[in-house]
PyMOL commands that place a pseudoatom at each C-alpha (Angstrom):
pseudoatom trace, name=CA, resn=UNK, resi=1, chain=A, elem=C, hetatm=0, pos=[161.750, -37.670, 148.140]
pseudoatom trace, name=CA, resn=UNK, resi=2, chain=A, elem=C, hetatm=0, pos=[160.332, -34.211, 147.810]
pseudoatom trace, name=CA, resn=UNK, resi=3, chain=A, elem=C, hetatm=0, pos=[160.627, -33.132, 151.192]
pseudoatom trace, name=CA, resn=UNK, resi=4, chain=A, elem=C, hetatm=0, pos=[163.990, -33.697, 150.570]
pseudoatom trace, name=CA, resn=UNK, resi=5, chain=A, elem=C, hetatm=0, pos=[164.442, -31.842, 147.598]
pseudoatom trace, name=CA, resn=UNK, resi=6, chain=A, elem=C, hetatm=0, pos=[162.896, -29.099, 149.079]
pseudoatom trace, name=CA, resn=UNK, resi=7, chain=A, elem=C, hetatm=0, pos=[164.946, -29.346, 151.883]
pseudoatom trace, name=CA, resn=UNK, resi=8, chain=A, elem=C, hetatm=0, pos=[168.260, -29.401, 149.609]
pseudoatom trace, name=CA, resn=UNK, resi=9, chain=A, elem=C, hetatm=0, pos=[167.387, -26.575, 147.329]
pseudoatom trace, name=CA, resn=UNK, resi=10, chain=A, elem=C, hetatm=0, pos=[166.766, -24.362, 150.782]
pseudoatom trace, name=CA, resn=UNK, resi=11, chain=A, elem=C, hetatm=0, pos=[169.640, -24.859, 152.144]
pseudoatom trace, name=CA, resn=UNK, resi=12, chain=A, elem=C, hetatm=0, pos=[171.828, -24.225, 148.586]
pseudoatom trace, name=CA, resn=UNK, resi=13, chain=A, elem=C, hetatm=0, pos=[169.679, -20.896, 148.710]
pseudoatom trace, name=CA, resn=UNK, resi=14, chain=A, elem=C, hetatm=0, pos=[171.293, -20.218, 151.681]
pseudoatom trace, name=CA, resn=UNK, resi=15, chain=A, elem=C, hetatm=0, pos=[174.553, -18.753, 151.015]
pseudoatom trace, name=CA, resn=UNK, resi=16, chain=A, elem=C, hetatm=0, pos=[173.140, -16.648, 148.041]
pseudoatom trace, name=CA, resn=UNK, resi=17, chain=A, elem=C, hetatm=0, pos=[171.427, -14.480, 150.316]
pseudoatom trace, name=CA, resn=UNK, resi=18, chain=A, elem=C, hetatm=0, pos=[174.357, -14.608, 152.672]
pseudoatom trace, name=CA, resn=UNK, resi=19, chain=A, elem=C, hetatm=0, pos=[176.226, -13.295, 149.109]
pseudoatom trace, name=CA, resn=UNK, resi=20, chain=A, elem=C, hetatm=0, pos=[173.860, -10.421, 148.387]
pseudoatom trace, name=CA, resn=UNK, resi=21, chain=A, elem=C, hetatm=0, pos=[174.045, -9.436, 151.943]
pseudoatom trace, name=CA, resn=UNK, resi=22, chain=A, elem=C, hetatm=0, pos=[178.228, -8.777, 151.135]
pseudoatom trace, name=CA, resn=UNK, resi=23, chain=A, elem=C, hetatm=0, pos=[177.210, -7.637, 148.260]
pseudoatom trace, name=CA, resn=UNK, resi=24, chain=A, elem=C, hetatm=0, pos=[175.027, -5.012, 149.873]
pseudoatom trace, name=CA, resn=UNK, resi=25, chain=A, elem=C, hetatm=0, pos=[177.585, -4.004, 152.734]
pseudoatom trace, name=CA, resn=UNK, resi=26, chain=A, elem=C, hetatm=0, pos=[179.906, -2.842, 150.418]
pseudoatom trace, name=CA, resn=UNK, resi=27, chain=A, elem=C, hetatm=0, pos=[177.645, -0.829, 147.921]
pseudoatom trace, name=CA, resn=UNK, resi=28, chain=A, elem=C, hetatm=0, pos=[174.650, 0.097, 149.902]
pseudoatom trace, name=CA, resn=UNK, resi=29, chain=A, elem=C, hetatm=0, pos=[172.738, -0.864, 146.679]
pseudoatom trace, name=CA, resn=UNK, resi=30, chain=A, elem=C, hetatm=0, pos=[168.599, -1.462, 147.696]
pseudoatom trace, name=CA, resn=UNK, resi=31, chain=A, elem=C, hetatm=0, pos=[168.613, -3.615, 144.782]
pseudoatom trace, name=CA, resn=UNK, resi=32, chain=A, elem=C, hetatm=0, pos=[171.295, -5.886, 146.653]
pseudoatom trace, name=CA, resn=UNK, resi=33, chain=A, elem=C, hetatm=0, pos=[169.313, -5.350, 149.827]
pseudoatom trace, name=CA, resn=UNK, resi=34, chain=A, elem=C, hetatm=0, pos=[165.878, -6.560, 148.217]
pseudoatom trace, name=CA, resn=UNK, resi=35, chain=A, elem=C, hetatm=0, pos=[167.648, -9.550, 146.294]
pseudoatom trace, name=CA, resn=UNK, resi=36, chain=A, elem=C, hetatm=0, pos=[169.263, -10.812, 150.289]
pseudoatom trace, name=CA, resn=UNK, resi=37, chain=A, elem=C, hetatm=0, pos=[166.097, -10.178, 151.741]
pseudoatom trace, name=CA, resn=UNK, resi=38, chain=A, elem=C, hetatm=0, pos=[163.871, -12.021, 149.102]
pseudoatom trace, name=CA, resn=UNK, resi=39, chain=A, elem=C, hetatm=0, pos=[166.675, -15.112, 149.587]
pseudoatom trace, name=CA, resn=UNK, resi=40, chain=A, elem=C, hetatm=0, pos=[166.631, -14.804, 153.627]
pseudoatom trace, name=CA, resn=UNK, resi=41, chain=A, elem=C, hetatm=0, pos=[162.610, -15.592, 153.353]
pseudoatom trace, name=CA, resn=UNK, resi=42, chain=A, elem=C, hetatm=0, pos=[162.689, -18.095, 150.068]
pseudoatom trace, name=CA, resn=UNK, resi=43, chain=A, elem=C, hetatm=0, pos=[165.092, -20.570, 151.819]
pseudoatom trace, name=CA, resn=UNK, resi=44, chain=A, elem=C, hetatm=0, pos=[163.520, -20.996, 155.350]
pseudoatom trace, name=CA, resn=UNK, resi=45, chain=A, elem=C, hetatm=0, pos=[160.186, -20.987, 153.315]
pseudoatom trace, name=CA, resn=UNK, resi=46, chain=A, elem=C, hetatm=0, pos=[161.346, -23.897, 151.299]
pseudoatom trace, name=CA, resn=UNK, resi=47, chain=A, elem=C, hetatm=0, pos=[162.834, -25.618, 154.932]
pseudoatom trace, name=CA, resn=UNK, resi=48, chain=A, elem=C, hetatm=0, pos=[159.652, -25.279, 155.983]
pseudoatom trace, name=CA, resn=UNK, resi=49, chain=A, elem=C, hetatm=0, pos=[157.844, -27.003, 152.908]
pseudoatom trace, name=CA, resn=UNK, resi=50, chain=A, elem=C, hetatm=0, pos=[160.038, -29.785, 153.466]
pseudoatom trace, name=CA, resn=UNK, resi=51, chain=A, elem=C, hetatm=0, pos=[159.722, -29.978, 157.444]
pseudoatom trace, name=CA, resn=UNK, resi=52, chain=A, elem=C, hetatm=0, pos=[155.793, -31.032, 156.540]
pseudoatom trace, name=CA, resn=UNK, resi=53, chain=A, elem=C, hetatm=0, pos=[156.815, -34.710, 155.890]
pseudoatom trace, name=CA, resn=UNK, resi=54, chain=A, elem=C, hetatm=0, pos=[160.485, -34.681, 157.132]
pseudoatom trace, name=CA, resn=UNK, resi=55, chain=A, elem=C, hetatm=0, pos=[161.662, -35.349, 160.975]
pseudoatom trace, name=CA, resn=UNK, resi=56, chain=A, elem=C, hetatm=0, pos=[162.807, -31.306, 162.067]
pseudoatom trace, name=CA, resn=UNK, resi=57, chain=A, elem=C, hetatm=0, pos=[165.759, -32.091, 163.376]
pseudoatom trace, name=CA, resn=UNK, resi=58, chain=A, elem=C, hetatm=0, pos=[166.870, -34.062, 160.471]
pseudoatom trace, name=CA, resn=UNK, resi=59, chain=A, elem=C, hetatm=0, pos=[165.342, -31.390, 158.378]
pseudoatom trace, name=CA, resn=UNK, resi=60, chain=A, elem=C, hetatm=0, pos=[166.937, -28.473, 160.052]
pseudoatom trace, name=CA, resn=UNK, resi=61, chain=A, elem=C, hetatm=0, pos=[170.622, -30.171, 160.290]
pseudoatom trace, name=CA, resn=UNK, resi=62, chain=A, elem=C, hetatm=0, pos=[170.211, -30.586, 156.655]
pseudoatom trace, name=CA, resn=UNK, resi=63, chain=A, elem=C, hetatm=0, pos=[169.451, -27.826, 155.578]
pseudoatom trace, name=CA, resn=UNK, resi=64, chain=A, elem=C, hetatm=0, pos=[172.366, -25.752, 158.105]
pseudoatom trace, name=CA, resn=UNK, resi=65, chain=A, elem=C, hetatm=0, pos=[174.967, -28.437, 156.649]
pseudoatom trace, name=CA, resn=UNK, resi=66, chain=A, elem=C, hetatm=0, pos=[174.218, -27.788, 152.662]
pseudoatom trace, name=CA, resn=UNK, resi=67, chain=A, elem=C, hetatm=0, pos=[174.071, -23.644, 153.732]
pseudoatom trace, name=CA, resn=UNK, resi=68, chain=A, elem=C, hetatm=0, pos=[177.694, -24.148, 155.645]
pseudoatom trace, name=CA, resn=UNK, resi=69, chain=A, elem=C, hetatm=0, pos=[179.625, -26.101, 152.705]
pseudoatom trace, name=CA, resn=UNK, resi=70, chain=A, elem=C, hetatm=0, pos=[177.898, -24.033, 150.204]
pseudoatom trace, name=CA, resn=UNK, resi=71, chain=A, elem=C, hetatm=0, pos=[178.653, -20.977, 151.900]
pseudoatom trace, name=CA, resn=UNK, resi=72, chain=A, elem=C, hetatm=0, pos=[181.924, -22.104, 152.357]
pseudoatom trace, name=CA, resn=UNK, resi=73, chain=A, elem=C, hetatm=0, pos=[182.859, -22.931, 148.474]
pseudoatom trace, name=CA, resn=UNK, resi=74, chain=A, elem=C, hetatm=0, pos=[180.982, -19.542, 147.512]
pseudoatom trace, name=CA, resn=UNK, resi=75, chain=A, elem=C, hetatm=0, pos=[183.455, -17.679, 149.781]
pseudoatom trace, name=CA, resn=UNK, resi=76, chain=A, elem=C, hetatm=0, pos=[186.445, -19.443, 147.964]
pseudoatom trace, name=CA, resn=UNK, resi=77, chain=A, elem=C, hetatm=0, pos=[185.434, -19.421, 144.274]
pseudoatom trace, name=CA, resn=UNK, resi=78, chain=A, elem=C, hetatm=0, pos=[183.943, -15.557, 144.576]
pseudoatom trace, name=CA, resn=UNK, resi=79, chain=A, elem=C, hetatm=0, pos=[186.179, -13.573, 147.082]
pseudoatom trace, name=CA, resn=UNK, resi=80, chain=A, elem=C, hetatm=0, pos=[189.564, -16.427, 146.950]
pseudoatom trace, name=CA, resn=UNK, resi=81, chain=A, elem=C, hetatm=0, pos=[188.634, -16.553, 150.666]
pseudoatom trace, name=CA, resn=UNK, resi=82, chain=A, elem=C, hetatm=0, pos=[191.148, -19.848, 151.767]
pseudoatom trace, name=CA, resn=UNK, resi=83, chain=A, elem=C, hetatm=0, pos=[189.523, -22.119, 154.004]
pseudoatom trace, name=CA, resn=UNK, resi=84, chain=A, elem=C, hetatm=0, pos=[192.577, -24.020, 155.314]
pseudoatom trace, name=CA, resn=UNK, resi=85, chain=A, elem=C, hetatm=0, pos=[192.717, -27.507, 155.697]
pseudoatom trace, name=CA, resn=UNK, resi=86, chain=A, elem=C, hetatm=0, pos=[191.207, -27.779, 158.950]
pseudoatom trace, name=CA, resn=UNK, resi=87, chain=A, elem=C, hetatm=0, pos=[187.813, -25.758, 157.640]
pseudoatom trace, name=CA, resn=UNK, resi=88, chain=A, elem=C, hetatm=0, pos=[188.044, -28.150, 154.599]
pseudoatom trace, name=CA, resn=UNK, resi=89, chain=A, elem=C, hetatm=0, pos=[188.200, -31.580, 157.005]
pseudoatom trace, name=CA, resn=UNK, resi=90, chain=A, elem=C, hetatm=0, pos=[184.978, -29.496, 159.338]
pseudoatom trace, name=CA, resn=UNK, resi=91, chain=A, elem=C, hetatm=0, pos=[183.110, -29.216, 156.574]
pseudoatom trace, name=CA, resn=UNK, resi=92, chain=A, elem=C, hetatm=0, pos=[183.413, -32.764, 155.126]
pseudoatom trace, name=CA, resn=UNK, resi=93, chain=A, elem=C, hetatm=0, pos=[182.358, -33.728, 158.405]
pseudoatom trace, name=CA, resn=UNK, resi=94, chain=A, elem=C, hetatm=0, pos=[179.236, -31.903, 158.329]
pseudoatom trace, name=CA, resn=UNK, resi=95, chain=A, elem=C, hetatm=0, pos=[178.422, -33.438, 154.916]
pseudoatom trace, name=CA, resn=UNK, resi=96, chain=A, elem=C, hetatm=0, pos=[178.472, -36.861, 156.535]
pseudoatom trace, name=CA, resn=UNK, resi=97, chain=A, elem=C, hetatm=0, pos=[177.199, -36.123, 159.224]
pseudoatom trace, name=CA, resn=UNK, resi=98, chain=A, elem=C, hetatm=0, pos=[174.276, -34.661, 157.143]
pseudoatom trace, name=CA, resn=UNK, resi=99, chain=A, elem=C, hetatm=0, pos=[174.386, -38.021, 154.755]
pseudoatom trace, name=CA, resn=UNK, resi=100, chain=A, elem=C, hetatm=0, pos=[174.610, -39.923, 157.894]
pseudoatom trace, name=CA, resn=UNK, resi=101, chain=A, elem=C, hetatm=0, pos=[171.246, -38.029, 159.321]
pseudoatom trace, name=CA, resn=UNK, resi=102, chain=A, elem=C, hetatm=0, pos=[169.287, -38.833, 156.204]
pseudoatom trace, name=CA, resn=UNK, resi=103, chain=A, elem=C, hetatm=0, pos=[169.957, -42.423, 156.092]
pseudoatom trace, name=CA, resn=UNK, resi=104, chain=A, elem=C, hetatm=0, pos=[169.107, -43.442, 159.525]
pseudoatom trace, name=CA, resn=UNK, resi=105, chain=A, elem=C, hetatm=0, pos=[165.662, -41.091, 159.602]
pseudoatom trace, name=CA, resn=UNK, resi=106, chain=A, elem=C, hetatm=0, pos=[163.479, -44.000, 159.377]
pseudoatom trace, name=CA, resn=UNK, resi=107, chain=A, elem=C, hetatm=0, pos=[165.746, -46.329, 162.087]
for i in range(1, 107): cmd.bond("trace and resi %d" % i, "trace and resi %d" % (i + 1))
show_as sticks, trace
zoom trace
């Protein structure tokens, strides 16, 4: 269950560097630039803690799905970026394909 968990809070560190990486484009602030890099090397880190006891594939598709949808919901509830209905229906089918992934690791 840890690998998991590490796996999961990786990936929802994802789109907060991908965040202070906007943030940084449009004020050139270091302290924005330091916060996206310190994020872009804390969530592979934590994919990689995770990858120890975890199949990489299953791992990696994880941890891309959870960084997508979160990225995705971040862009809507911080810049009222619309993701349309067919971005919305994409993105449910990457969370079950990601569900799907994690329950048939073992099979």
């Amino acid at each position: 269950m840890m690998p998991l968990l590490w796996v999961v809070v990786g990936g929802l560190l994802e789109p907060v560097w991908v965040i202070g990486l906007k943030k940084y484009n449009s004020t050139h602030s270091l302290l924005w630039g330091a916060f996206a890099v310190f994020f872009m090397i804390l969530s592979p880190a934590l994919l990689a803690i995770g990858m120890k006891d975890m199949a990489v594939g299953t791992s990696y598709s994880i941890w891309t799905g959870i960084g997508i949808v979160a990225t995705l919901l971040f862009g809507y509830i911080l810049y009222k970026e619309r993701p349309g209905k067919v971005r919305i229906a994409l993105a449910m089918v990457i969370l079950v394909c990601v569900v799907l992934l994690e329950l048939t690791q073992g099979a």
